[in-house]
FIVOLO-65522 format. One record per residue (C-alpha): residue in one letter; x, y, z. Coordinates in steps of 0.2 Angstrom, whole numbers, padded with zeros to 4 digits, always signed. Each point is the difference from the previous one (the first is absolute). Layout:
% FIVOLO-65522
aXYZ;...
% end
This chain:
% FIVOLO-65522
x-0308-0717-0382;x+0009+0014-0009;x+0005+0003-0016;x+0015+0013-0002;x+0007+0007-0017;x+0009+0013-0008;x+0000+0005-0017;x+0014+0013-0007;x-0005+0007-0016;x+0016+0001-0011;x+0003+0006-0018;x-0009-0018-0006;x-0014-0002+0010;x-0002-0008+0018;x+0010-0009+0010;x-0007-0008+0013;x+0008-0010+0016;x-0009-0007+0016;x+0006+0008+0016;x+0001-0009+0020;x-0007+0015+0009;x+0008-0007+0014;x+0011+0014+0004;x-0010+0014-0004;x-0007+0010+0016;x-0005+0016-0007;x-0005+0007-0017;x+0019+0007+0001;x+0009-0017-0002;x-0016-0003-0012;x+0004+0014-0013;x+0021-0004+0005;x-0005-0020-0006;x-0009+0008-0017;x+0014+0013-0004;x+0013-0014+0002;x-0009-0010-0015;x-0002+0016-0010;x+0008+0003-0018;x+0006+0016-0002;x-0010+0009+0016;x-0014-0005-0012;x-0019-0004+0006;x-0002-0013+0013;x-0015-0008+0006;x+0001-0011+0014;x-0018-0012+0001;x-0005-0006+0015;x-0018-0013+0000;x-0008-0010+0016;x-0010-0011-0007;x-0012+0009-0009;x-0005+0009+0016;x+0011+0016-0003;x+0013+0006-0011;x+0015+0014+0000;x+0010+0008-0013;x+0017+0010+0005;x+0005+0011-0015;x+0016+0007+0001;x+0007+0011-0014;x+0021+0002+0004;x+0004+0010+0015;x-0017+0006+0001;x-0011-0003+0016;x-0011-0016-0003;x-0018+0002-0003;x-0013-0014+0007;x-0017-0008-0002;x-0009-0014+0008;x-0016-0006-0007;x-0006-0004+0018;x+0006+0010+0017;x-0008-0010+0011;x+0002-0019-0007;x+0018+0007-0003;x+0003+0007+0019;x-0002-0018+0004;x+0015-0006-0005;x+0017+0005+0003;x+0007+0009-0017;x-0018+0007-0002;x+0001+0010+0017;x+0016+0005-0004;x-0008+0009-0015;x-0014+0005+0007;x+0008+0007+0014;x+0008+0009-0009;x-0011+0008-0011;x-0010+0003+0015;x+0015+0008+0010;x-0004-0012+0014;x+0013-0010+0009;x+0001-0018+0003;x+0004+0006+0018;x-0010+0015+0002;x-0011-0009+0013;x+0016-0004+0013;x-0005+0009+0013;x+0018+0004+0004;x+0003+0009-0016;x-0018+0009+0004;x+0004+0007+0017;x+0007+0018+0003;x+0013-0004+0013;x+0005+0019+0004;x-0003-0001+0018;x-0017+0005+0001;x-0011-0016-0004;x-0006-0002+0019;x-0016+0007+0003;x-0003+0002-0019;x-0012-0012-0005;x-0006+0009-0015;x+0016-0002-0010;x-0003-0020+0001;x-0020+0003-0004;x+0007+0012-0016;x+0011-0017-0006;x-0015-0011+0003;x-0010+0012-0012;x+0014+0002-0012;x+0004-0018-0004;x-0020-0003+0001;x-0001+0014-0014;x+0014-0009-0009;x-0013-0016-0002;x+0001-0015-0011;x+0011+0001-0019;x-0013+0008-0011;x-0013-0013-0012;x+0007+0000-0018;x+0013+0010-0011;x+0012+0009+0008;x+0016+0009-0007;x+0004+0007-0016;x-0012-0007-0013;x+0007+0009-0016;x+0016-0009+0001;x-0002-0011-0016;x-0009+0017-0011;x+0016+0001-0009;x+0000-0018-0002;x-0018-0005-0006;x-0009-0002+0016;x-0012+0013+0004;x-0001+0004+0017;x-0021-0006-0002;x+0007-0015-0006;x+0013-0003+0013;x-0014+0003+0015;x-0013-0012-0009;x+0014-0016+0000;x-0004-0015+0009;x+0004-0018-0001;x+0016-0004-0010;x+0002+0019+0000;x+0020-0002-0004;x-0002-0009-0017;x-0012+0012-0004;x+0011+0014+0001;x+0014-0011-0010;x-0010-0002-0015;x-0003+0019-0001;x+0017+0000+0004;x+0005-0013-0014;x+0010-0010+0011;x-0010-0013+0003;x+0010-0014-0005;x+0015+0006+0012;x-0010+0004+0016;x-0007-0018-0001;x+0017-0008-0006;x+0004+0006+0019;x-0015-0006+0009;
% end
């Protein structure tokens, strides 16, 4: 079961609003959900939690690119919005393994095995989401969470991060 939130920061503190993530396919539409919510192109932070198996946090500040993290690549390539992430912090497509997208058709691929054996290795090389943090830890520095901090989370990781971002009563309130 997910948990999906974003919290804008405003002029008076947080404001916090669950989100459906149901039409969110890539971290585009992701960061496009956050700025809609925004106050004045100020700091956005969408929170996304599986059941205390992994956790991600989108950071988007105005018009500039979104930065991510996720506590736990692997737990996280398991479910749907966590691949998306990790995919893309990875530069790995959902797709990459199609082997229609993966086949030079310029003519020449009879009699070349090797180009299919160098596909076989690449995506073999590509292997499984890495095991633990991936994706910009320092995101919360300016915030109050340490990088060292951030990569230690576990459990109830979100609330954490509320308290040391004082909105703890208004990430609940949405929960």
């Amino acid at each position: 079961m997910y948990f999906a939130a974003l919290l804008a920061r405003t002029d008076d503190g947080w404001e916090a609003s669950d989100t459906e993530l149901d039409n969110v396919e890539t971290l585009s539409d992701l960061a496009d959900l956050a700025r809609a919510s925004s106050v004045d192109d100020d700091t956005v932070l969408a929170l996304i939690e599986q059941e205390d198996s992994w956790f991600a946090i989108v950071r988007v500040d105005g018009e500039d690119d979104p930065r991510v993290f996720v506590s736990n690549a692997a737990f996280a390539k398991r479910s749907s919005y966590g691949a998306m992430l990790v995919d893309e912090l990875t530069g790995r497509e959902e797709d990459a393994g199609d082997e229609l997208d993966s086949l030079d058709l310029d003519g020449t691929e009879d009699g070349e095995p090797e180009a299919a054996e160098e596909d076989v290795d690449a995506a073999a090389a590509a292997g499984p989401a890495p095991h633990g943090p991936l994706g910009d830890d320092a995101l919360l520095d300016d915030l109050g969470v340490g990088a060292k901090e951030l990569r230690a989370l576990d459990g109830d990781a979100l609330s954490t991060i509320a308290d040391a971002l004082g909105c703890t009563e208004v990430l609940e309130a949405v929960r």
